[in-house]
N, CA, C and O of each residue as an XYZ file, in Angstrom:
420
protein
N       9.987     16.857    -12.651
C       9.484     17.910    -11.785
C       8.034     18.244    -12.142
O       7.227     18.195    -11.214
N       7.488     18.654    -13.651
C       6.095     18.672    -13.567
C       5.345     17.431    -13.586
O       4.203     17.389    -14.044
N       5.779     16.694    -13.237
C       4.319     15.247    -12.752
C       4.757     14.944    -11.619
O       4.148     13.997    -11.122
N       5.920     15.545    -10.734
C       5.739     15.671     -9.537
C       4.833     16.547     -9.330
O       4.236     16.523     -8.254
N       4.607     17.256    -10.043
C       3.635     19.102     -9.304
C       2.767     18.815     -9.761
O       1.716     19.007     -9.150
N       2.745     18.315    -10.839
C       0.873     17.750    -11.070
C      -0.123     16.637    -10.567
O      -1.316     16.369    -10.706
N       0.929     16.149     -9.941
C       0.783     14.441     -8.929
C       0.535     15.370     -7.656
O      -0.443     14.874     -7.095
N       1.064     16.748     -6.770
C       0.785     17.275     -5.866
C      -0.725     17.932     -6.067
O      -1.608     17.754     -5.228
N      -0.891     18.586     -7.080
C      -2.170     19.580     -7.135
C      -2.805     18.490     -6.790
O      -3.016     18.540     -5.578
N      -3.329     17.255     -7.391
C      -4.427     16.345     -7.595
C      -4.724     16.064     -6.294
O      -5.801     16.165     -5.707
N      -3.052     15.496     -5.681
C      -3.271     14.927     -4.043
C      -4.142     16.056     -3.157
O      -4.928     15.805     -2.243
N      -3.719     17.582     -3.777
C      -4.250     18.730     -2.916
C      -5.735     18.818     -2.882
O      -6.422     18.966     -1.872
N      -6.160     18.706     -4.159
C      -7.370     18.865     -4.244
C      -8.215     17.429     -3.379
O      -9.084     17.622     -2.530
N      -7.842     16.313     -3.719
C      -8.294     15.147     -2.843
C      -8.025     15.413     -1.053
O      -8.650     14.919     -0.114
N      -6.713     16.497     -1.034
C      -7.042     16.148      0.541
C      -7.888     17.345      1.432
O      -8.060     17.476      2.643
N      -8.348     18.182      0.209
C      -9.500     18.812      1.371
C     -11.074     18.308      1.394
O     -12.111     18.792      1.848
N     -10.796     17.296      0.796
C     -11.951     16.484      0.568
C     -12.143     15.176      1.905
O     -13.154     14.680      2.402
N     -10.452     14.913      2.193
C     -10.659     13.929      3.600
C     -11.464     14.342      4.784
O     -12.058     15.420      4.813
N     -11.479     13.636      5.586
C     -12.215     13.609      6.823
C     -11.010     14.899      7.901
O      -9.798     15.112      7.919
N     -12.132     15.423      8.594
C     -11.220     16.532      9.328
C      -9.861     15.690      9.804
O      -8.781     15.750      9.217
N     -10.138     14.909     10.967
C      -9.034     14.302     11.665
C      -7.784     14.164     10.857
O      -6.733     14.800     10.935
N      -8.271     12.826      9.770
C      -7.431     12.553      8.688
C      -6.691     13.632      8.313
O      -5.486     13.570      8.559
N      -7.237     14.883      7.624
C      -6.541     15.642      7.114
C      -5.635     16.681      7.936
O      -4.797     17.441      7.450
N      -5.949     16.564      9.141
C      -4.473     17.383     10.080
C      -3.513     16.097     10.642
O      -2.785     16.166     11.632
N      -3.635     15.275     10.040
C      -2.730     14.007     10.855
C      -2.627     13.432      9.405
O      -2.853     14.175      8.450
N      -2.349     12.357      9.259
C      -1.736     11.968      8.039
C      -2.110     12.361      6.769
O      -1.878     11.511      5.909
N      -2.612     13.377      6.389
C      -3.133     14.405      5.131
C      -1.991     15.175      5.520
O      -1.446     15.396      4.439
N      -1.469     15.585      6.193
C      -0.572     17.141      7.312
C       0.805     15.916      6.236
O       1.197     16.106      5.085
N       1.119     14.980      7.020
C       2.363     14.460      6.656
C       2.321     13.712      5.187
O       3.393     13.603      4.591
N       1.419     13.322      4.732
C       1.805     12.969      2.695
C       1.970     14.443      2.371
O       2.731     14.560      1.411
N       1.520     15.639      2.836
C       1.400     16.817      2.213
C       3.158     17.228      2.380
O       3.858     17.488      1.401
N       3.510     17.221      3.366
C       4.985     17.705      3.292
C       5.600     16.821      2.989
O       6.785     17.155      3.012
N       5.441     15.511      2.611
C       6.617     14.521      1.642
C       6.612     14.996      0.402
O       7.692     15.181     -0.160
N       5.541     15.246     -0.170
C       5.318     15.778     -1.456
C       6.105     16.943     -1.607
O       6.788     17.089     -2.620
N       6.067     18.207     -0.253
C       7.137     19.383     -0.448
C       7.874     19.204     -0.416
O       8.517     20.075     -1.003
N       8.666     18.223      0.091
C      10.390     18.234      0.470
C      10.724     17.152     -0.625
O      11.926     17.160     -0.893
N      10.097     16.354     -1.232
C      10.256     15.544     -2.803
C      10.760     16.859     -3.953
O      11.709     17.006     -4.723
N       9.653     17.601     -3.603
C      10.153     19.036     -4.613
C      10.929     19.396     -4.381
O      11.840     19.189     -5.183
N      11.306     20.311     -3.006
C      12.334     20.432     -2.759
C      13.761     20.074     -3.057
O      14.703     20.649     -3.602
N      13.577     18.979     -2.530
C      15.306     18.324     -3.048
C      15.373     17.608     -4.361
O      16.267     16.835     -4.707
N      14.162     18.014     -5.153
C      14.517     17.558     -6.508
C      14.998     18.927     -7.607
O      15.646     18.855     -8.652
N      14.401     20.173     -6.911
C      14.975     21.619     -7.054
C      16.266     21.805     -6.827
O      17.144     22.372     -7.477
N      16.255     21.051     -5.456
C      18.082     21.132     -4.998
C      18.963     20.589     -6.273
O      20.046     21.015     -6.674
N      18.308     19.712     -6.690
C      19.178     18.500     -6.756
C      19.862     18.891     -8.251
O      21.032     18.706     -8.586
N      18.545     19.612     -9.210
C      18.399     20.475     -9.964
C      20.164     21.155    -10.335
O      21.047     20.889    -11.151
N      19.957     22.265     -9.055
C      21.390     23.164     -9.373
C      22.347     22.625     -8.654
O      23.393     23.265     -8.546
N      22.214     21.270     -7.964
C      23.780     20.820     -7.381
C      25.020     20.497     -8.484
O      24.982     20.359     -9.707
N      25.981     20.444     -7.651
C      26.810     20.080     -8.896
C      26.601     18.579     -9.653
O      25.866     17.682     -9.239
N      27.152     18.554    -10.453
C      27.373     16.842    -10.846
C      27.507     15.490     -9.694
O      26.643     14.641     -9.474
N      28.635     15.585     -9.172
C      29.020     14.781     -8.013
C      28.105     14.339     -7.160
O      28.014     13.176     -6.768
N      27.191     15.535     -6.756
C      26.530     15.650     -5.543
C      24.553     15.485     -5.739
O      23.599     15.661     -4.982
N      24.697     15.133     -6.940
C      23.457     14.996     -7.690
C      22.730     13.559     -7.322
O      21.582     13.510     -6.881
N      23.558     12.387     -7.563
C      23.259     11.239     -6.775
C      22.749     11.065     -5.336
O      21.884     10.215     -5.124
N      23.345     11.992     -4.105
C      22.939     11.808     -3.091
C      21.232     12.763     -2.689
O      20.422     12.506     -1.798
N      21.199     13.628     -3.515
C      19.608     14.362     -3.766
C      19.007     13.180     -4.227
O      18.297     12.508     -3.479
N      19.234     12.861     -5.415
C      18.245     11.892     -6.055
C      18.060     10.481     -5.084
O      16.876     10.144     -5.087
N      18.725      9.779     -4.446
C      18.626      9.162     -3.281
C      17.475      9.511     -2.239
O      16.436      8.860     -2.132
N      17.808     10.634     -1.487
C      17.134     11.408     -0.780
C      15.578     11.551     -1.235
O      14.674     11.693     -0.413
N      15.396     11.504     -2.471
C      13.605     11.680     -3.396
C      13.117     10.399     -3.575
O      11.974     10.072     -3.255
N      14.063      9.541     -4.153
C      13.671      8.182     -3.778
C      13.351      7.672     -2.464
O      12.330      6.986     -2.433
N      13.843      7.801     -1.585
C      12.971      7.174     -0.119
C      12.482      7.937      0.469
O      12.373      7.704      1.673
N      11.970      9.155     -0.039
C      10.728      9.848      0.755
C       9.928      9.957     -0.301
O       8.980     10.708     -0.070
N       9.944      9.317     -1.800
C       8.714      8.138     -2.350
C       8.465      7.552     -1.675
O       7.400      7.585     -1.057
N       9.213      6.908     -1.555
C       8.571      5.624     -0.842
C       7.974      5.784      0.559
O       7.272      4.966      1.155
N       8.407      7.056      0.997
C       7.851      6.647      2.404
C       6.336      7.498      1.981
O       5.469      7.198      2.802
N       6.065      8.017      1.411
C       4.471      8.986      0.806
C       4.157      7.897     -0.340
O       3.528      8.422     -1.259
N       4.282      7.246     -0.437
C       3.786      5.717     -0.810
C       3.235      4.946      0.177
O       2.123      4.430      0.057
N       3.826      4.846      1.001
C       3.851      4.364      2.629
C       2.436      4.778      2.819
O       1.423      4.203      2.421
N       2.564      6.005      3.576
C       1.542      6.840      3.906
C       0.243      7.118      2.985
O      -0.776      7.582      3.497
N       0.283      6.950      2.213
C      -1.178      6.967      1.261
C      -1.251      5.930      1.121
O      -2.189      5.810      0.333
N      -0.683      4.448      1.481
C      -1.350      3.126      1.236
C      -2.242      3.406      2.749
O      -3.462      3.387      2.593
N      -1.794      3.640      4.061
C      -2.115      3.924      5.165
C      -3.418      4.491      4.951
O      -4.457      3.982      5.372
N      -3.315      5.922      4.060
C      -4.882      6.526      4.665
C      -5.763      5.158      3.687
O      -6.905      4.805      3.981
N      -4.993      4.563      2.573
C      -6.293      4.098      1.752
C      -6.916      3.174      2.437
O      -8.118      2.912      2.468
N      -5.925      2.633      3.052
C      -6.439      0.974      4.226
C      -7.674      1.337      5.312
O      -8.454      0.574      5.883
N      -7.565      2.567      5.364
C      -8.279      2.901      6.874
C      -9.762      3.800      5.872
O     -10.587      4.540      6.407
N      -9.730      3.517      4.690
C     -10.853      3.787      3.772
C     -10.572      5.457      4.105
O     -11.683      5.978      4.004
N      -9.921      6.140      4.333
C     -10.339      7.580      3.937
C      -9.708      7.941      3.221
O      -9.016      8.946      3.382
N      -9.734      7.153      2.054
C      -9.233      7.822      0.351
C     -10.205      6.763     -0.039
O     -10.453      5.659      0.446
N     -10.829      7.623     -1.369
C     -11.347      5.704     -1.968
C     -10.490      5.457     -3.074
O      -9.616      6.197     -3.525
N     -10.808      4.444     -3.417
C     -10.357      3.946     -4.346
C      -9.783      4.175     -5.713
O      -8.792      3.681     -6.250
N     -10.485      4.878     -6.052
C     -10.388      5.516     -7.462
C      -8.975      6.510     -7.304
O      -7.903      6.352     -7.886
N      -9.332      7.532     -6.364
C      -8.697      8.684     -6.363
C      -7.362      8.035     -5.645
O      -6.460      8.827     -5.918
N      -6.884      7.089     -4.949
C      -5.772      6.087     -4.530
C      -5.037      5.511     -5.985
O      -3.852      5.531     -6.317
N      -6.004      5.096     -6.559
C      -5.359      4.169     -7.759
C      -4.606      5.923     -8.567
O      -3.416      6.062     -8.848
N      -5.293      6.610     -8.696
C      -4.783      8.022     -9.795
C      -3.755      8.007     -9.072
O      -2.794      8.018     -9.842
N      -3.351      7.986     -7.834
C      -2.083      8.911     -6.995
C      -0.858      8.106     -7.221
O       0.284      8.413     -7.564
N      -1.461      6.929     -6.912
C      -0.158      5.478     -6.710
C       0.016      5.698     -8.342
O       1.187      5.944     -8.632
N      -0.684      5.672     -9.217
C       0.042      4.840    -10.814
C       0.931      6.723    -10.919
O       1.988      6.873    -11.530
N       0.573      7.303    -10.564
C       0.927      8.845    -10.723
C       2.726      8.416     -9.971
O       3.763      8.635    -10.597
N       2.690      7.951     -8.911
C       3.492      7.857     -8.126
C       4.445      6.834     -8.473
O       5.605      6.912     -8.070
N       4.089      5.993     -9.108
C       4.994      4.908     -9.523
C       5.603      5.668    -10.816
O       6.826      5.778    -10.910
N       4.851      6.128    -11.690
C       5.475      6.959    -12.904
C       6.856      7.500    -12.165
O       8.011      7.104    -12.320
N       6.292      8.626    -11.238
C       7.691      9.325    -10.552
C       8.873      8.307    -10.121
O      10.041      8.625    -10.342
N       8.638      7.414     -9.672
C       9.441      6.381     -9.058
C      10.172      6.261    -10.680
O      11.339      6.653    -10.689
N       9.735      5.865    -11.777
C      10.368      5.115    -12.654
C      11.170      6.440    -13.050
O      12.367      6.196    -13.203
N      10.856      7.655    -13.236
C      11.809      8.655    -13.828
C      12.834      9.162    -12.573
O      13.949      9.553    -12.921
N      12.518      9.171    -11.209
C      14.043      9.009    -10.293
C      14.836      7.565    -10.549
O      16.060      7.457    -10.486
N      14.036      6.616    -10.811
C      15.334      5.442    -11.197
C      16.239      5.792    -12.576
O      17.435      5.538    -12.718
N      15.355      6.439    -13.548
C      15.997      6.869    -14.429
C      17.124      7.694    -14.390
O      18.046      7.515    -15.186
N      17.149      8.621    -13.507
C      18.224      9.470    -13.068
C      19.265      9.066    -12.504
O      20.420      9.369    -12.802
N      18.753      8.066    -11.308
C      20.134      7.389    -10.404
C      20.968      6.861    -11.465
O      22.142      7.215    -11.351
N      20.646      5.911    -12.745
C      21.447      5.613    -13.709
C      22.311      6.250    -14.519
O      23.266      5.701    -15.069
N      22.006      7.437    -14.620
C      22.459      8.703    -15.181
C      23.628      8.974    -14.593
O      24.636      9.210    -15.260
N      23.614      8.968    -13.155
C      24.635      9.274    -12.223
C      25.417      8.459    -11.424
O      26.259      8.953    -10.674
């Protein structure tokens, strides 16, 4: 949960830095994958045991899909480079500690 929230501030601060358009159109949607990643990793948090697997599921492919979407803005150059590479290795970290969990459960 905190290098999810610290992987969000960074993205935050980079996306008022995008181009207007960009940032009410696909800045608008990595921004709420990132909330609802929290979200149901909060959920997932106080669910019971049983029901813990299908949250952690749920965070895993809306990684991936805000993986998706920030390869998108990087292709179309309105992220550069640098600040792309911080998000993705940031993002793959997260990826490796939800795989860690699905095993758990």
């Amino acid at each position: 949960m905190q290098k999810l929230t610290e992987t969000y501030l960074l993205w935050h601060g980079f996306s008022l830095q995008l181009p207007r358009l960009v940032r009410y159109n696909l800045g608008i949607k990595i921004d709420n994958l990132f909330t609802e990643i929290l979200e149901i990793i909060l959920t997932a948090k106080y669910a019971a045991k049983e029901n813990k697997l299908s949250f952690i599921d749920k965070a895993a492919i809306k990684l991936d899909s805000l993986k998706f979407f920030l390869q998108i803005l990087w292709q179309t150059k309105s992220l550069e480079n640098k600040k792309y590479l911080q998000l993705s290795e940031a993002l793959n970290e997260i990826g490796k500690i939800i795989g860690g969990w699905k095993k758990l459960f």
